[in-house]
LOMIVO-168370 format. One line per 4 residues: for each residue x, y, z of C-alpha. Coordinates in Angstrom, 3 decimals, always signed. Layout:
% LOMIVO-168370
X,Y,Z; ...
% end
This chain:
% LOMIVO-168370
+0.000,+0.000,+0.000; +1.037,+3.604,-0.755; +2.013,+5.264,+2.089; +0.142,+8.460,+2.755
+1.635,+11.756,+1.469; +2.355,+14.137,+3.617; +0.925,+18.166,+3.845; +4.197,+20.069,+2.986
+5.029,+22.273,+5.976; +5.882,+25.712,+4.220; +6.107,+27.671,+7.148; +8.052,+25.227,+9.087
+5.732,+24.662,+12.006; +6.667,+21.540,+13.249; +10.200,+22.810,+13.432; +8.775,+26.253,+15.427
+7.035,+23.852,+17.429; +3.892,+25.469,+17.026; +0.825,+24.507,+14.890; -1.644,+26.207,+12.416
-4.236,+26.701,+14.718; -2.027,+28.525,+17.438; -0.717,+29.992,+14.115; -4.174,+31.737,+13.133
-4.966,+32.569,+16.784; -2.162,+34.630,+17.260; -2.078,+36.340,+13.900; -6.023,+37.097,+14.583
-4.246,+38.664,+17.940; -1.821,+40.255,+16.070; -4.574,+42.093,+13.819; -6.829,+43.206,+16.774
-4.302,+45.020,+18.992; -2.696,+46.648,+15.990; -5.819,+47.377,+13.810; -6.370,+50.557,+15.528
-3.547,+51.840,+12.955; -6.269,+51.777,+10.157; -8.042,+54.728,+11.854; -5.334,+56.586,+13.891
-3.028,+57.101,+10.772; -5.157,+58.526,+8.286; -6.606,+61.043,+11.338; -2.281,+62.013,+11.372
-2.021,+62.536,+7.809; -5.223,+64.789,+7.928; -2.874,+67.435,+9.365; -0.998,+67.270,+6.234
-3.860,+67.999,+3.709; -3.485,+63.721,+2.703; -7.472,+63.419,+2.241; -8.556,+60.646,+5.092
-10.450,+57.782,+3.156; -7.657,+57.309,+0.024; -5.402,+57.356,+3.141; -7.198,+54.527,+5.012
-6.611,+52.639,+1.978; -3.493,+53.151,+1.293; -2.981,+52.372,+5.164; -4.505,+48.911,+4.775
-2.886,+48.288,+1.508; +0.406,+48.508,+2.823; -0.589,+46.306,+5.845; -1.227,+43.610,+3.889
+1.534,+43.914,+1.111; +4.306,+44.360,+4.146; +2.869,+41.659,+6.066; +2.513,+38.925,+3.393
+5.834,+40.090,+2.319; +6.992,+39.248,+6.064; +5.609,+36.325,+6.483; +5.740,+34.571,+2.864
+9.232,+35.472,+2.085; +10.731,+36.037,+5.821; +8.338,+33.828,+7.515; +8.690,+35.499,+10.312
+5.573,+36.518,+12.967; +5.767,+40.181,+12.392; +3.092,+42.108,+10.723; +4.045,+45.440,+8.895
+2.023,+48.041,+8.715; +2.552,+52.302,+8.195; +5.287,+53.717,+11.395; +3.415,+55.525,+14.532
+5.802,+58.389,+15.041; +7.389,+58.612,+11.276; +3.876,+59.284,+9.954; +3.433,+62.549,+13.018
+6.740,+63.273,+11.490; +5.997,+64.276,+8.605; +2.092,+65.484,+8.846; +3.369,+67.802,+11.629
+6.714,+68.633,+11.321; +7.631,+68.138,+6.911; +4.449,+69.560,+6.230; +2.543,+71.535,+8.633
+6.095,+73.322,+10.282; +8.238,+73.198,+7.130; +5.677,+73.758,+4.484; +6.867,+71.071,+2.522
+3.907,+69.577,+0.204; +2.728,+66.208,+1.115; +3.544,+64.826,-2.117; +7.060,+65.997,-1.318
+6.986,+64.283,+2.149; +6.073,+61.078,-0.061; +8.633,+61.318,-2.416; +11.316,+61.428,+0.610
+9.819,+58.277,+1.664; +10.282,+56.677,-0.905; +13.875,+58.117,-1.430; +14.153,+56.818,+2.349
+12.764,+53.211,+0.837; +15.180,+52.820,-1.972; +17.936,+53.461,+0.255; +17.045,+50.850,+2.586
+16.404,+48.120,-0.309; +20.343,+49.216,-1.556; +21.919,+49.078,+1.918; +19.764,+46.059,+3.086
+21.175,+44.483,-0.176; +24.730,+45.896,+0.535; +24.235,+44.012,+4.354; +25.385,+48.272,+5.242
+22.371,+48.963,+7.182; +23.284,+46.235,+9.757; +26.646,+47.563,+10.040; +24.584,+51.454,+11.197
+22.609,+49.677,+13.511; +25.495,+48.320,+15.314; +27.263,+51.519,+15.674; +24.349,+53.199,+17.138
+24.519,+52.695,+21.362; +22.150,+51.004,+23.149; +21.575,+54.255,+25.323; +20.544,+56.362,+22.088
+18.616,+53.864,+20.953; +16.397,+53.452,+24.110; +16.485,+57.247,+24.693; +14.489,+57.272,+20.807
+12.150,+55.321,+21.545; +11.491,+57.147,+25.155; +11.667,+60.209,+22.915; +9.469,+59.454,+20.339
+6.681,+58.017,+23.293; +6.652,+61.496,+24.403; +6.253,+63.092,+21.189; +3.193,+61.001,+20.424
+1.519,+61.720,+23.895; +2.052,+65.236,+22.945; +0.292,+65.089,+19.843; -2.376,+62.967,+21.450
-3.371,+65.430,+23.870; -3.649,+68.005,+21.422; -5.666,+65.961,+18.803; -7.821,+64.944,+21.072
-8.089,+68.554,+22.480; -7.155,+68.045,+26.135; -4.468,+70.498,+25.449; -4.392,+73.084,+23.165
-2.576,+76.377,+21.926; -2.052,+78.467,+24.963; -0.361,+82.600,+24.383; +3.202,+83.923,+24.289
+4.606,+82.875,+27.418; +2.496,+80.192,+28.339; +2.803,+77.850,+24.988; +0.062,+75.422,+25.776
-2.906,+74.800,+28.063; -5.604,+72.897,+29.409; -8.717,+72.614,+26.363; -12.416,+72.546,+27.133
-12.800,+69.947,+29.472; -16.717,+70.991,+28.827; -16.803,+70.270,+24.896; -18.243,+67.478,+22.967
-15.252,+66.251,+21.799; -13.084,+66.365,+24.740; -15.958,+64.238,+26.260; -15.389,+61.412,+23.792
-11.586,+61.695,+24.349; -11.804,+61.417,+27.766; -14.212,+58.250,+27.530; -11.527,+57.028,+24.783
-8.902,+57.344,+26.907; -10.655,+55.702,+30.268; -11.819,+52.615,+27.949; -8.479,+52.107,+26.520
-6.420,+52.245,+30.301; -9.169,+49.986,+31.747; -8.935,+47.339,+29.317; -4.997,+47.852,+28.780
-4.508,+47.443,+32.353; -7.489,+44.214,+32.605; -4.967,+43.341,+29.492; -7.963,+42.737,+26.854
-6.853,+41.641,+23.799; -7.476,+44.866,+21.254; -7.759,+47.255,+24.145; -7.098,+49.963,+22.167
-9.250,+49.386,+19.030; -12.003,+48.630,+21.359; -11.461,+52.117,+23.432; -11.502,+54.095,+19.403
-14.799,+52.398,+18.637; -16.469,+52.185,+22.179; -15.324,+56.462,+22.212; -16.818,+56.608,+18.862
-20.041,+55.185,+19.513; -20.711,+57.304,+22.798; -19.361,+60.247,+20.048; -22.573,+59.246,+17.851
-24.639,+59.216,+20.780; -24.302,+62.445,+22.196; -23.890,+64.338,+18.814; -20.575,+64.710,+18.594
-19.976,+62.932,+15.941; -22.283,+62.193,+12.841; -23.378,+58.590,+12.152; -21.774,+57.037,+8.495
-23.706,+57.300,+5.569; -23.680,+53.006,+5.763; -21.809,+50.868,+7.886; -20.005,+48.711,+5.025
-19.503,+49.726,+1.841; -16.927,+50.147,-1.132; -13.949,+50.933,+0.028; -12.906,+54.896,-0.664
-10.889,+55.413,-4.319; -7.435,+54.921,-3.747; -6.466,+56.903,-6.932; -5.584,+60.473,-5.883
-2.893,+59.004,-3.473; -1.311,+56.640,-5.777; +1.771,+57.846,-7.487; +1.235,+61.022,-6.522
+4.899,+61.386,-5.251; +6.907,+64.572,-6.209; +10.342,+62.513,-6.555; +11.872,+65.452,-8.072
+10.612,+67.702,-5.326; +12.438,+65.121,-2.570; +16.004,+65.723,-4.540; +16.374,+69.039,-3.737
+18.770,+70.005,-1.243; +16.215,+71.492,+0.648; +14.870,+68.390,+1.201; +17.415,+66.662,+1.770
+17.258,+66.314,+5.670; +13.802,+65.529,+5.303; +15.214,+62.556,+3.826; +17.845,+61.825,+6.285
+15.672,+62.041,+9.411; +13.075,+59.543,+7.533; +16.111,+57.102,+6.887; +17.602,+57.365,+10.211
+14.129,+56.847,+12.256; +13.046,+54.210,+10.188; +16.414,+52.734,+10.371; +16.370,+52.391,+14.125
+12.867,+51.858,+14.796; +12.441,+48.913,+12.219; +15.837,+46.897,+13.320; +15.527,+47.504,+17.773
+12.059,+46.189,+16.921; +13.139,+43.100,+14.857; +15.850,+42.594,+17.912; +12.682,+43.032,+20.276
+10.356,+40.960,+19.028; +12.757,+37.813,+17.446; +13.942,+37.717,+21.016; +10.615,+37.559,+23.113
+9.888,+34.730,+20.277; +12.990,+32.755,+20.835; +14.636,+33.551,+17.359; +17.681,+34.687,+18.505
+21.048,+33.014,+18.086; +23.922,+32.330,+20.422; +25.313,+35.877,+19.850; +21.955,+37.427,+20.327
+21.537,+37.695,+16.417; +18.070,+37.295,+14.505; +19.354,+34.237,+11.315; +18.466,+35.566,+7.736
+17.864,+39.297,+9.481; +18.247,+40.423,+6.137; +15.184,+38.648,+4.729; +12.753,+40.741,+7.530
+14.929,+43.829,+6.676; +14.024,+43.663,+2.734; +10.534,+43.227,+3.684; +10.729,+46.456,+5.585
+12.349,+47.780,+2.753; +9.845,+46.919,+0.322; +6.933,+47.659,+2.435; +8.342,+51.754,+2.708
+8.655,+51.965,-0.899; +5.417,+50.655,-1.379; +3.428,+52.766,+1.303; +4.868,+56.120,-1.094
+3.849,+55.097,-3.958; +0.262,+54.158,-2.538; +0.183,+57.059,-1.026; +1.374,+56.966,+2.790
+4.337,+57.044,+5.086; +7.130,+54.966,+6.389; +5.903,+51.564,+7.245; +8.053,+48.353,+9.379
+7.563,+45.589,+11.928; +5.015,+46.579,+14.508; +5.822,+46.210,+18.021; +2.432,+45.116,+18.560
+3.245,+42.129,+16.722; +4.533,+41.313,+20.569; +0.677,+40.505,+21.142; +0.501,+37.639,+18.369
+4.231,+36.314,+19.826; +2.552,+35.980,+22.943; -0.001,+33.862,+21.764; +1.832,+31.614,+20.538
+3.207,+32.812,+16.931; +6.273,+31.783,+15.749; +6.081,+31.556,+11.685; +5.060,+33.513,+9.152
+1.964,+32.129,+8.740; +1.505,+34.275,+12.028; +1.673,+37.559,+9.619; +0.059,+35.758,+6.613
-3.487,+35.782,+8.889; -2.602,+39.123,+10.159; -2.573,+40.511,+6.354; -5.766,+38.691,+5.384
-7.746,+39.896,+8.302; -5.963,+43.659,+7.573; -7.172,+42.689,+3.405; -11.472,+42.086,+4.861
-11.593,+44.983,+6.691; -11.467,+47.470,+3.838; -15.105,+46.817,+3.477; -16.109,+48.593,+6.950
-14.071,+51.906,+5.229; -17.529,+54.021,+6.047; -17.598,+53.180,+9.723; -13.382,+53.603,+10.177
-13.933,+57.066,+7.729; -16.777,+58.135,+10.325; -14.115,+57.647,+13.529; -13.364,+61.289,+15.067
-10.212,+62.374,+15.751; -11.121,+63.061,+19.603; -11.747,+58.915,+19.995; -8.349,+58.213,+18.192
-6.473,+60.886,+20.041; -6.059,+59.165,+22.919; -4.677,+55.742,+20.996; -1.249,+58.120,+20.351
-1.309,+58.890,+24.243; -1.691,+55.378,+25.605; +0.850,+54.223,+22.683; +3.205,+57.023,+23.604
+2.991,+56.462,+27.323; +4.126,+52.564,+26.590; +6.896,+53.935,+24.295; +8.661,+55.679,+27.732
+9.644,+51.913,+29.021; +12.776,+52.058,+28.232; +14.120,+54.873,+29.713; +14.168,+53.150,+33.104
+17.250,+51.209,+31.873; +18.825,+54.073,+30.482; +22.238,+55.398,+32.374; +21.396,+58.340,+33.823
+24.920,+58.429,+36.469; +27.047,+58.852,+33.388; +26.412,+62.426,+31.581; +28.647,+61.388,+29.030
+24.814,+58.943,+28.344; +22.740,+61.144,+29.922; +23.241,+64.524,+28.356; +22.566,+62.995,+24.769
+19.500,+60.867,+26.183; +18.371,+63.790,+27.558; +18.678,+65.906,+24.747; +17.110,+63.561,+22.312
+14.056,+63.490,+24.710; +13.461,+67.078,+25.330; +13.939,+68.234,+21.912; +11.649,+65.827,+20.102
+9.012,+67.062,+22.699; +9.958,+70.479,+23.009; +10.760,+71.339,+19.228; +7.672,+69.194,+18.228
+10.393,+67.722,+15.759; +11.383,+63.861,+16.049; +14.275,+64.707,+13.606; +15.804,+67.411,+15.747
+16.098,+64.966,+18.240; +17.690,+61.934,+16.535; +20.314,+64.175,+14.689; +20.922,+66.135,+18.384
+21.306,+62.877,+19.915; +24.368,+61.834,+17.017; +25.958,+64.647,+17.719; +26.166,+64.912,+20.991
+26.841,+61.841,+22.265; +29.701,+61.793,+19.823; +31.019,+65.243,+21.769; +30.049,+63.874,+25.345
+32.372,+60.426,+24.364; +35.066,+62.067,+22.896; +35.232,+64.747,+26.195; +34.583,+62.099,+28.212
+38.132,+60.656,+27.148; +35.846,+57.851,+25.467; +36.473,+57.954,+22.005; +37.331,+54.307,+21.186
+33.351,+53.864,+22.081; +32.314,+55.460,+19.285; +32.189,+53.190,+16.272; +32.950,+54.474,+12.732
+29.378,+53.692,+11.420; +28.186,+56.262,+13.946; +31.050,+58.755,+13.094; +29.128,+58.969,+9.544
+25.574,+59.437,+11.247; +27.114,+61.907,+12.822; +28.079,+63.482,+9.675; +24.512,+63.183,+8.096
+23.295,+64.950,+11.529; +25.555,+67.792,+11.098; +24.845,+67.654,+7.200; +20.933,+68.216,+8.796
+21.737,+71.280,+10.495; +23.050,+72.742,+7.967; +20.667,+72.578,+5.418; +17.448,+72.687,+7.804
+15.272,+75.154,+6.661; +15.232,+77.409,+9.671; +12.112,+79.544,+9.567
% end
């Protein structure tokens, strides 16, 4: 008798030690605590003029082109989806500060993508990550945390514009919409801290139903539908606008952030899911790197920003994920919610505002390891910190942060700490000061 044939094992899961069931339930996990992304980021590239429902899907597309990219090619359990933090970059600071166009912004992204899928292929960007010290790399991602709060409590209007002298206040505790923020941001603690799987998209639409209820927000048109046209975001790049020198630190700050926040996060999450090496090294890295790669130069040309590994992905690793088939389910469940595009496009910014404050607040864990006794690590930490916050500019703080911890070593008697990849990033920073377009 013929013996029977086996079911080829793609992903590898007998090797993970995992199986397709645990596979789906975690990427279903995966989808649900990140999914809130499909609402918050078009509400961010409002600011910039990017019109919200093309946005959406352009959000979702590159979720699931990333993602299946991740987990067919890397088959690894990360999903991909457009950058928290890159995408306030450029609404508020390329755009809205710097009066670059949008389509500009876009253009640097994809710039910033092409780069990547040349140095991934060159094995250079792994060589940048190295040089860059554990203490400025923690101190970014406390930095950045801080930034989004920031921009969270003024989206959601629980701060707002205050007069010379006093540069912001308290908003109107008594309005509509800081109502729904307020019941946003309660939902989204309570079930964070009850650890509910989703908190966060459940806190967004619980916030926006109580928004429809008490008027301050209208009801959609139709709860599923066609998904928005896609077609005024796609291509719409201004490649030649990016080239300019002008724009050329616009560029450099979208490399460098994307940089570090797509490889500490590949280094976070392959280690909570046991993919690390001997010497603390993620095999093949360069397969989840060119899947990054790809996924930023998509997201320009379909019309939105930076996109990587999602930290959230943490959420599907802790259910059990540990192949791509993990990200595969993530990407189809990110594919069959286009159709709901009228309820997402209905969301108010006041019930997403307080997504980029809980997110932010979760970004700050790191600097509890970070070495404040040595100012030759604490002055650039510091610095990188305050002046994302305080200059409502990420960039300012990632190129500050370069420089100064390159000054602080080298006083310090240190220099032999400071490795040549991050003597060039230092360049590039001081390169960014130069040609900033000071206003």
């Amino acid at each position: 008798m013929r013996a029977p044939a086996r079911r080829r094992d793609f992903f590898g899961l007998a090797a993970a030690g995992t199986s397709a069931r645990r596979e789906i339930a975690a990427g279903a996990t995966t989808f649900v605590t990140m999914a809130y992304i499909i609402a918050v980021n078009p509400a961010i590239l409002a600011a910039a003029g990017i019109p919200a429902g093309p946005s959406m899907v352009a959000t979702v597309a590159t979720a699931v082109f990333g993602t299946l990219l991740m987990g067919l090619y890397a088959n690894r359990p990360f999903a991909i989806a457009p950058y928290m933090g890159e995408n306030a970059f450029v609404a508020f600071t390329v755009v809205r500060m710097l009066g670059f166009s949008w389509q500009t912004a876009l253009g640097a992204v994809f710039l910033a993508g092409v780069l990547f899928i040349a140095l991934t292929a060159a094995r250079v960007r792994q060589w940048l990550l190295d040089a860059i010290p554990i203490g400025l790399r923690r101190a970014f991602a406390a930095g950045i945390g801080l930034f989004l709060a920031f921009v969270g409590l003024n989206e959601s209007g629980l701060v707002t514009l205050g007069v010379p002298g006093t540069p912001v206040r308290i908003g109107n505790l008594a309005s509509p919409g800081a109502a729904v923020a307020l019941i946003s941001l309660a939902l989204i603690c309570v079930l964070t801290i009850r650890r509910v799987p989703g908190a966060i998209l459940l806190g967004i639409v619980g916030a926006t139903f109580a928004g429809f209820a008490i008027g301050a927000a209208r009801l959609p048109a139709a709860w599923v539908g066609m998904p928005p046209n896609p077609m005024p975001l796609v291509f719409a790049l201004d490649i030649r606008g990016a080239l300019t020198w002008r724009a050329a630190g616009v560029t450099l700050i979208i490399f460098t952030m994307a940089l570090v926040d797509t490889m500490g996060t590949l280094v976070g999450l392959a280690a909570q899911a046991g993919l690390l090496d001997d010497r603390g090294h993620l095999p093949q890295i360069e397969r989840p790197m060119m899947a990054d790669a790809f996924a930023t130069t998509f997201a320009a040309l379909a019309g939105t920003t930076t996109a990587g590994a999602y930290v959230e992905s943490a959420a599907g690793i802790a259910a059990g994920g540990r192949t791509g088939l993990t990200a595969v389910v993530a990407a189809a469940l990110f594919a069959i919610s286009l159709p709901f595009a009228p309820f997402v496009a209905a969301i108010p910014a006041a019930a997403c505002g307080p997504a980029l404050i809980v997110v932010g607040a979760m970004s700050l864990a790191p600097i509890v390891k970070m070495d404040f006794a040595d100012p030759a690590e604490s002055i650039p930490a510091f610095a990188v910190i305050a002046l994302m916050a305080f200059t409502y500019n990420i960039g300012i703080g990632v190129a500050a942060g370069f420089i100064l911890y390159t000054l602080c070593k080298t006083a310090a008697g240190k220099i032999g700490e400071i490795r040549p990849g991050l003597w060039f990033l230092t360049g590039l920073s001081a390169l960014f000061f130069i040609f900033y377009p000071y206003h």
